[in-house]
MOPAC internal coordinates of N, CA, C and O (Angstrom, degrees):
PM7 1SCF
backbone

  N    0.0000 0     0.00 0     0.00 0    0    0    0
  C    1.4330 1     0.00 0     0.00 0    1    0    0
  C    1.5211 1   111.33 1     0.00 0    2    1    0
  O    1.2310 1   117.03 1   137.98 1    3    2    1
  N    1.3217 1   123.25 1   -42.02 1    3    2    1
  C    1.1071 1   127.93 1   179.61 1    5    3    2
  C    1.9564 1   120.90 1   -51.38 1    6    5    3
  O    1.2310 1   132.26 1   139.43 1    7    6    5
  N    1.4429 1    93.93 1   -40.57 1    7    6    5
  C    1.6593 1   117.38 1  -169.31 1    9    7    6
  C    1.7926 1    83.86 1   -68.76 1   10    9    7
  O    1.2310 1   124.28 1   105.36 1   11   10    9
  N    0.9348 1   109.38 1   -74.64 1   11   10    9
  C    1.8882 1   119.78 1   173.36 1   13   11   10
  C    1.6913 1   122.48 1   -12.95 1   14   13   11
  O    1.2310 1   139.16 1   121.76 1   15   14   13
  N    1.5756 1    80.45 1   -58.24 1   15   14   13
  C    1.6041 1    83.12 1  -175.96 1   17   15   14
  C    1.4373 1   115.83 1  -103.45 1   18   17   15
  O    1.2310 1   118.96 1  -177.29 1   19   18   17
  N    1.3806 1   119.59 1     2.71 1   19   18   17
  C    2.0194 1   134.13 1   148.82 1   21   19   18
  C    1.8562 1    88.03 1   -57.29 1   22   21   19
  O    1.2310 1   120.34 1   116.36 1   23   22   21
  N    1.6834 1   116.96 1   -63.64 1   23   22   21
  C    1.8633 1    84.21 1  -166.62 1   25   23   22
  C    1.2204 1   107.23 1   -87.58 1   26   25   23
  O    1.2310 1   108.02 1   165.66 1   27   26   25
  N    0.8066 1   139.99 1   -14.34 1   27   26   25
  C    1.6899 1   127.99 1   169.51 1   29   27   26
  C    1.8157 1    97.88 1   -39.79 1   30   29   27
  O    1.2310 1   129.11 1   123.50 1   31   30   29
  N    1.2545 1   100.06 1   -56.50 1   31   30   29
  C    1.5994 1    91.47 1  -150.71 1   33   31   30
  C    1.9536 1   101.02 1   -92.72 1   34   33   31
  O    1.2310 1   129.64 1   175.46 1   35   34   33
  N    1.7066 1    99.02 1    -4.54 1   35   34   33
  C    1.5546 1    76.76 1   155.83 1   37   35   34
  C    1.5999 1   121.95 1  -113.05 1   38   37   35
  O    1.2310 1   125.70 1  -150.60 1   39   38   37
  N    1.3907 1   106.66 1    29.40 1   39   38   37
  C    1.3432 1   108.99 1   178.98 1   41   39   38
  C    1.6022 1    97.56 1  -113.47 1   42   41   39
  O    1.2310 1   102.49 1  -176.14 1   43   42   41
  N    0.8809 1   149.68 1     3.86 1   43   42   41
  C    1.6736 1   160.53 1   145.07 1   45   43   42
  C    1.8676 1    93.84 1   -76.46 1   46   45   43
  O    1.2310 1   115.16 1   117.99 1   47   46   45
  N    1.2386 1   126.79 1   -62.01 1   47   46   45
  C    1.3646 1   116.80 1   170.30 1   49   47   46
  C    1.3417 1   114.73 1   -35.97 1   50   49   47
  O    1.2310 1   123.93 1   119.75 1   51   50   49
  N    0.8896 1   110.07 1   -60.25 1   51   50   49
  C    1.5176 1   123.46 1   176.63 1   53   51   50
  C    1.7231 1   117.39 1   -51.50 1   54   53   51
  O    1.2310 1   126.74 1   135.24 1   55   54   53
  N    1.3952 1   104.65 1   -44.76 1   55   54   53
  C    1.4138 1   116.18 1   163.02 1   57   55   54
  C    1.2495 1   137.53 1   -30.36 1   58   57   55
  O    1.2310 1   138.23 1   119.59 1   59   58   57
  N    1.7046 1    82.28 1   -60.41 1   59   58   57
  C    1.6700 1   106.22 1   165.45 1   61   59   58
  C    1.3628 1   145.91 1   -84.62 1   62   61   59
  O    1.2310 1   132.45 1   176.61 1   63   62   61
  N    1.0166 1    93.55 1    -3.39 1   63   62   61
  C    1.7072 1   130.14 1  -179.39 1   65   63   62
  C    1.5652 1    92.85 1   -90.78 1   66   65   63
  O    1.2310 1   111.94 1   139.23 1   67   66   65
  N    1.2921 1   132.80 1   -40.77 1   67   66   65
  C    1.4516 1   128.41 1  -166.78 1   69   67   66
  C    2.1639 1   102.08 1   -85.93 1   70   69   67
  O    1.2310 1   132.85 1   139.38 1   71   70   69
  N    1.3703 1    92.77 1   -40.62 1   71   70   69
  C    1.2153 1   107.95 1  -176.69 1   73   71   70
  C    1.8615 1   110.47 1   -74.59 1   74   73   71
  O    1.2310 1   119.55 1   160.58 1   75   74   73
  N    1.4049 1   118.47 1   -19.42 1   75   74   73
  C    1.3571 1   114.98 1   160.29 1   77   75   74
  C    1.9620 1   111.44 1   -81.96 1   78   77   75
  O    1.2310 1   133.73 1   149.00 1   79   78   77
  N    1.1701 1    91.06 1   -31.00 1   79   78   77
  C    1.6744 1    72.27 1  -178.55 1   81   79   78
  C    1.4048 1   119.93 1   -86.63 1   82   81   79
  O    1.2310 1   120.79 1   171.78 1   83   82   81
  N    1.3398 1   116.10 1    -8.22 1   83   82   81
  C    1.6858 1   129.72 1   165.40 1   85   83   82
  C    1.8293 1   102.69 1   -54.85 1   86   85   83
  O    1.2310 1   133.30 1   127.56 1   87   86   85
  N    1.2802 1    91.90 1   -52.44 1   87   86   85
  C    1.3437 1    89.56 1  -175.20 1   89   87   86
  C    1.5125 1   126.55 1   -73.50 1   90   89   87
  O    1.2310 1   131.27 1   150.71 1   91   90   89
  N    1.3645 1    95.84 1   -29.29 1   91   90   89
  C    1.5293 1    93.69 1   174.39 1   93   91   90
  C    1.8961 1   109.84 1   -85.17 1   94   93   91
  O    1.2310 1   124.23 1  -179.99 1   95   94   93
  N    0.8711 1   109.48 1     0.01 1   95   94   93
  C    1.5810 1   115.13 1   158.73 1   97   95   94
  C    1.4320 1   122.43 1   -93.04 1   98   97   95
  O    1.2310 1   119.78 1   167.18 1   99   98   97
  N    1.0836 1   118.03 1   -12.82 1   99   98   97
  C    1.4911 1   127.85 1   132.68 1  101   99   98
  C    1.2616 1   145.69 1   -77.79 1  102  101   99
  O    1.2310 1   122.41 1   179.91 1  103  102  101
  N    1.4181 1   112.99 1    -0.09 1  103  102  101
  C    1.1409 1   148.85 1  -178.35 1  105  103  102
  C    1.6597 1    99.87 1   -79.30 1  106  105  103
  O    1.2310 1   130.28 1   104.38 1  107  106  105
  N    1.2611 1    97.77 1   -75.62 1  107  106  105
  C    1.8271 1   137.29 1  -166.99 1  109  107  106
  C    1.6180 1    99.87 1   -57.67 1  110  109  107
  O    1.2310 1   117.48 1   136.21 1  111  110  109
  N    1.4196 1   122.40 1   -43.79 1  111  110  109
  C    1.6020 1   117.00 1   160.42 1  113  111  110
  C    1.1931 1   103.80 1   -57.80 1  114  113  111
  O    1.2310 1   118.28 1    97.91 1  115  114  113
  N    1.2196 1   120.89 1   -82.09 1  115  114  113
  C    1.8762 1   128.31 1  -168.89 1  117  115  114
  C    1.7615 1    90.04 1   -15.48 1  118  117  115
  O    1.2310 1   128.80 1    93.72 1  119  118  117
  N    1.4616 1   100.66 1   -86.28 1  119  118  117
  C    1.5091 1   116.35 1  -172.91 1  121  119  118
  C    1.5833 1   117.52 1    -9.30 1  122  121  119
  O    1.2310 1   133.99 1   112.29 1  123  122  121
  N    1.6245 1    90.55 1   -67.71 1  123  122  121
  C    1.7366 1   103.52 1  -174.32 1  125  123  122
  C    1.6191 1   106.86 1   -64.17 1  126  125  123
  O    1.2310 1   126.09 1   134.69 1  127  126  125
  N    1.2635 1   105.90 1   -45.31 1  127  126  125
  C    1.9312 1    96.55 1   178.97 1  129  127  126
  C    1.3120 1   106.04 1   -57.32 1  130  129  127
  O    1.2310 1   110.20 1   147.48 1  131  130  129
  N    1.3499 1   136.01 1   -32.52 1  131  130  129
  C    1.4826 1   115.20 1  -165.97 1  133  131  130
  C    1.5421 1   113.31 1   -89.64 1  134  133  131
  O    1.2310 1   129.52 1   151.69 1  135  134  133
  N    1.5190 1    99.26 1   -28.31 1  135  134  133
  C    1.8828 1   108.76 1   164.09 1  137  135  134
  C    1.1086 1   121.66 1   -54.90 1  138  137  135
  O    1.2310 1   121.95 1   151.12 1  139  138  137
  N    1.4445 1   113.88 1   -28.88 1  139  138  137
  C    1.6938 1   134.58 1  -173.05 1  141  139  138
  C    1.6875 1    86.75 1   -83.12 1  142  141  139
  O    1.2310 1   106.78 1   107.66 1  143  142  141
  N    0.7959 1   142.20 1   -72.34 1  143  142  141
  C    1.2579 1   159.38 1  -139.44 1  145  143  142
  C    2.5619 1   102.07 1   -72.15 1  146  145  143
  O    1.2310 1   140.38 1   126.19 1  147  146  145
  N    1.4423 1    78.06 1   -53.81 1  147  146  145
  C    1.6540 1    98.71 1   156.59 1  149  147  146
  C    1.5272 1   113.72 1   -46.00 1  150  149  147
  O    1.2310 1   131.38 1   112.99 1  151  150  149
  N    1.1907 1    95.65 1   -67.01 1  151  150  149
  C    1.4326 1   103.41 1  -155.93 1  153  151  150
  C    1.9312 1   107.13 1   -68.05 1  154  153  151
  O    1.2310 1   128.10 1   161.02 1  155  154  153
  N    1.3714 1   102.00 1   -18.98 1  155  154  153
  C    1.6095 1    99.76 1  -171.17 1  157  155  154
  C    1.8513 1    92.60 1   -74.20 1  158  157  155
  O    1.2310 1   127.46 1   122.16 1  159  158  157
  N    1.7408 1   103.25 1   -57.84 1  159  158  157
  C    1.8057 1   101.79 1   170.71 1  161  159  158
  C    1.4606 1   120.02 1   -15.27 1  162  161  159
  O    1.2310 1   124.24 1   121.68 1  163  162  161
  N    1.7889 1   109.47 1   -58.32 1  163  162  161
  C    0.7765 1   117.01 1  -169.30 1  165  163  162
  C    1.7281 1   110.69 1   -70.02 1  166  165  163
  O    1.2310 1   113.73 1   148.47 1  167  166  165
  N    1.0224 1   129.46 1   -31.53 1  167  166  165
  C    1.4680 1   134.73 1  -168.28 1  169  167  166
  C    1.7427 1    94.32 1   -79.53 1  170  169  167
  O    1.2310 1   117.61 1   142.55 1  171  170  169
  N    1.1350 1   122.16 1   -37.45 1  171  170  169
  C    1.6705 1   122.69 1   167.07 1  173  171  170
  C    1.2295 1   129.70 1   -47.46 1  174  173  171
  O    1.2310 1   126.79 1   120.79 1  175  174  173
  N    1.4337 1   104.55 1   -59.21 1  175  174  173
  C    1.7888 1   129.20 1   165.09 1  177  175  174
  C    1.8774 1    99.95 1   -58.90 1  178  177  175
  O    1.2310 1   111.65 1   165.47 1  179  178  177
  N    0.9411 1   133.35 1   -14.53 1  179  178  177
  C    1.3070 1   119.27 1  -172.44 1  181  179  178
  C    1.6944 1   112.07 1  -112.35 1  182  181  179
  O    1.2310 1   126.65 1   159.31 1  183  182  181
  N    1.4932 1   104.82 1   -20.69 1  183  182  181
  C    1.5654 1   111.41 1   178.30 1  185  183  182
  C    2.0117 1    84.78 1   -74.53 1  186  185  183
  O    1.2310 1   128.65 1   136.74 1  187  186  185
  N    0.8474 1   100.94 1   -43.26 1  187  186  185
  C    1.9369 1   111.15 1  -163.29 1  189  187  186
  C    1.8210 1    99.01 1   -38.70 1  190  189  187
  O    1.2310 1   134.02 1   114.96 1  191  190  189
  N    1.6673 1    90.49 1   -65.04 1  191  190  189
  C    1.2395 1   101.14 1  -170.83 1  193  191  190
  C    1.7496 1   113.60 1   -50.81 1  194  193  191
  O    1.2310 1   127.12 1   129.82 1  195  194  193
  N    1.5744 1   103.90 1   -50.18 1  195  194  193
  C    1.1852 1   112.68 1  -168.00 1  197  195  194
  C    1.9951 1   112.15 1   -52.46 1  198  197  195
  O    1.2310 1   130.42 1   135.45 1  199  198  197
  N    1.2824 1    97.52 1   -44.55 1  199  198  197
  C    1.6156 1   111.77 1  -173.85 1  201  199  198
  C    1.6908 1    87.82 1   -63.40 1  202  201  199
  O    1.2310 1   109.37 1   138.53 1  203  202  201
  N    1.1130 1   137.52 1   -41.47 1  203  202  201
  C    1.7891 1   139.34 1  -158.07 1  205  203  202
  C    1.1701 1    78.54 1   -72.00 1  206  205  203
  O    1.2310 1   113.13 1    94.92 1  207  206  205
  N    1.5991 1   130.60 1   -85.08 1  207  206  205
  C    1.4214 1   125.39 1  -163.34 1  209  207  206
  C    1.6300 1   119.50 1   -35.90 1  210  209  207
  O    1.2310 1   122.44 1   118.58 1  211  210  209
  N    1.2048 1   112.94 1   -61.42 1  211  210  209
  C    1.5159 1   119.78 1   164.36 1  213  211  210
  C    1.5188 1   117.66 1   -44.44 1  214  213  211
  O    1.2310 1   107.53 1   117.70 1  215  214  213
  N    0.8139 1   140.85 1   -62.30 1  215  214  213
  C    1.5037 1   147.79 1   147.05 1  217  215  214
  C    1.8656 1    95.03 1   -22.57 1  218  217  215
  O    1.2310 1   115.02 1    65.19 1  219  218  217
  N    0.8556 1   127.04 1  -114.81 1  219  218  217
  C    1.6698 1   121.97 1  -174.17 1  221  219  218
  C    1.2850 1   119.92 1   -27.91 1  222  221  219
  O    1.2310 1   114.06 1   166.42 1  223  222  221
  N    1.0566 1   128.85 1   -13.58 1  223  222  221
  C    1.4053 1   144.30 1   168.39 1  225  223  222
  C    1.2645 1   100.89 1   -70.08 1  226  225  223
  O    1.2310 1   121.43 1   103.09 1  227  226  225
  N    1.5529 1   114.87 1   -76.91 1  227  226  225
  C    1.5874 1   122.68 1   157.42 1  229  227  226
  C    1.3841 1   119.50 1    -0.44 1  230  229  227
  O    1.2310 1   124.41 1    88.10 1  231  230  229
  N    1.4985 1   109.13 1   -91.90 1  231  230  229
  C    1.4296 1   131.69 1   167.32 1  233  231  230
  C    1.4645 1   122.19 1   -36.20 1  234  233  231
  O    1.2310 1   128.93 1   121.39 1  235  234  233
  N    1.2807 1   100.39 1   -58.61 1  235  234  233
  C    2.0545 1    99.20 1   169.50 1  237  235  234
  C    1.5930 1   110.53 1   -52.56 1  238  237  235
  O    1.2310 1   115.15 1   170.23 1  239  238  237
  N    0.7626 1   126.80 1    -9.77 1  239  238  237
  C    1.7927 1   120.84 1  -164.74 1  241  239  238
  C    1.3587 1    69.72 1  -123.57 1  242  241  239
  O    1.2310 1   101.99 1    94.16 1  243  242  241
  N    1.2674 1   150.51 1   -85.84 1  243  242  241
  C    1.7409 1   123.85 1  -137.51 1  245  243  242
  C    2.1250 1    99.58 1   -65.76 1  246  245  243
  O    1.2310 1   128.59 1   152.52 1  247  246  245
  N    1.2367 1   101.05 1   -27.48 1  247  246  245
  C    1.6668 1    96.02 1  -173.94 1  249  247  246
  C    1.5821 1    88.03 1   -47.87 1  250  249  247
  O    1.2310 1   128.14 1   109.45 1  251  250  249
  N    1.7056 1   101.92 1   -70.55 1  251  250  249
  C    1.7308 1   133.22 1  -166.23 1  253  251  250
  C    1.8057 1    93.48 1   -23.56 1  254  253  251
  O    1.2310 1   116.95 1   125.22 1  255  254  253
  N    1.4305 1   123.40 1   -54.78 1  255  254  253
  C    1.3271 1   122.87 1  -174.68 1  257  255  254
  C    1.3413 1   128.46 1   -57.65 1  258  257  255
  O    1.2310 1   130.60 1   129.58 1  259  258  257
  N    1.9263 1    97.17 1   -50.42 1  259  258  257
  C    1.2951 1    91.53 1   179.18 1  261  259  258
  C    1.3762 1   123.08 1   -78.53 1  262  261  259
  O    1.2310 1   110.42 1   169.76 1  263  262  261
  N    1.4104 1   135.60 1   -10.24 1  263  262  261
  C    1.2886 1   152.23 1   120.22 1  265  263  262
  C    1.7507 1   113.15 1    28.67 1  266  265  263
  O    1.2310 1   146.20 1    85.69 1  267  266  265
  N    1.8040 1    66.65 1   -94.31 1  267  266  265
  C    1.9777 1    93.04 1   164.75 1  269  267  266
  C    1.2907 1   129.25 1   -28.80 1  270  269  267
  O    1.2310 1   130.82 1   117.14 1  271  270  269
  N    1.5230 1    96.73 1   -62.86 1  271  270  269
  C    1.0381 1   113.97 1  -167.14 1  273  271  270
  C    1.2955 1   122.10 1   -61.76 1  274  273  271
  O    1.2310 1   124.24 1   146.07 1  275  274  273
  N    1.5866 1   109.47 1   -33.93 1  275  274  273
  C    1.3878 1   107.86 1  -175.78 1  277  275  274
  C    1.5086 1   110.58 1  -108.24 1  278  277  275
  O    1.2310 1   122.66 1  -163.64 1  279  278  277
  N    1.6024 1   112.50 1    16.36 1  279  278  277
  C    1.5698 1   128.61 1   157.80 1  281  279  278
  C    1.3377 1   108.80 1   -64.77 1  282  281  279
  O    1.2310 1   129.09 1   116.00 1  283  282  281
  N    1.8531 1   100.09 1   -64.00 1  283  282  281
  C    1.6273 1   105.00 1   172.17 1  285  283  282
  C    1.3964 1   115.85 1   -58.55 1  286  285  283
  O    1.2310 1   103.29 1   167.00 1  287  286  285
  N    1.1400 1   148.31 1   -13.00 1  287  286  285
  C    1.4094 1   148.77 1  -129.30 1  289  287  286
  C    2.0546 1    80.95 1  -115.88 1  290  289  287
  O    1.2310 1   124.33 1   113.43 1  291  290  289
  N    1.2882 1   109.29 1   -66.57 1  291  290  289
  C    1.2343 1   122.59 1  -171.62 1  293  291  290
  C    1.7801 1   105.60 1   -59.80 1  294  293  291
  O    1.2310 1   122.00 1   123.87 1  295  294  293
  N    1.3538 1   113.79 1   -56.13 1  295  294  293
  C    1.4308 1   117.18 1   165.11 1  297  295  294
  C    1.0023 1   116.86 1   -33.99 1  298  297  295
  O    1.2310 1   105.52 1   135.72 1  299  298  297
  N    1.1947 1   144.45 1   -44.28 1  299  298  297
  C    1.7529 1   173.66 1  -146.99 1  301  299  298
  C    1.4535 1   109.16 1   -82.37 1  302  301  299
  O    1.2310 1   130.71 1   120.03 1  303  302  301
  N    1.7451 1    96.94 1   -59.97 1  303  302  301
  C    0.9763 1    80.08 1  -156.70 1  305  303  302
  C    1.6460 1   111.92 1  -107.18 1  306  305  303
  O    1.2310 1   124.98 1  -167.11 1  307  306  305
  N    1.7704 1   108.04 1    12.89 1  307  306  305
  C    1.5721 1   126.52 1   149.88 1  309  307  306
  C    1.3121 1   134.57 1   -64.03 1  310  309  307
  O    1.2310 1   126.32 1   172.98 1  311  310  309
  N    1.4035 1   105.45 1    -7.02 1  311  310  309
  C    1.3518 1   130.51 1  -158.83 1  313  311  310
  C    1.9719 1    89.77 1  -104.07 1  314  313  311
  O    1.2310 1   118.78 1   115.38 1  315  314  313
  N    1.3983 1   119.92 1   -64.62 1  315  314  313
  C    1.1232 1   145.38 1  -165.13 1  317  315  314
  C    1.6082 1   121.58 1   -86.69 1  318  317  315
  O    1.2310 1   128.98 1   139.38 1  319  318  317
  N    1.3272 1   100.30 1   -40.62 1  319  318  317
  C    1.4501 1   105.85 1   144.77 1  321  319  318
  C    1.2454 1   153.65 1     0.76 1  322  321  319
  O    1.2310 1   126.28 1   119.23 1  323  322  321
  N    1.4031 1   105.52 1   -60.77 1  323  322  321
  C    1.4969 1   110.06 1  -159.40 1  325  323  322
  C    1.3188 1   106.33 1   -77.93 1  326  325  323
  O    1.2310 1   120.10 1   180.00 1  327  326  325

């Protein structure tokens, strides 16, 4: 009886041992789809930023120009002026 009821109760061990790693292999999908799922967010938020930076980049050099332009413009016309 003893030998009997050692596998009874390690073949339910065993049970559960099969039935935890089912789950944690269901676990490990979940996981990866939502990391997958993260990581694209994240690739969105970073094109965003990147186009913003580029864009102000843009803008600083056309401000930077017209700047100039109306540095020289004013220079010009102190010079020519009088």
């Amino acid at each position: 009886m003893g030998d009997e009821e050692a596998g009874r109760v390690l073949g339910r061990l065993e049970a559960r041992v099969g039935a935890i790693e089912d789950r944690l292999a269901r676990q490990e999908v979940t996981a990866m789809a939502r990391m997958a799922a993260i990581e694209v967010k994240l690739d969105g938020v970073a094109t965003v930023l990147a186009q913003g930076l580029g864009a102000m980049k843009v803008v600083h050099w056309l401000c930077g120009a017209v700047l100039a332009a109306v540095g020289f413009a004013v220079s010009w016309l102190m010079r020519n002026g009088k």
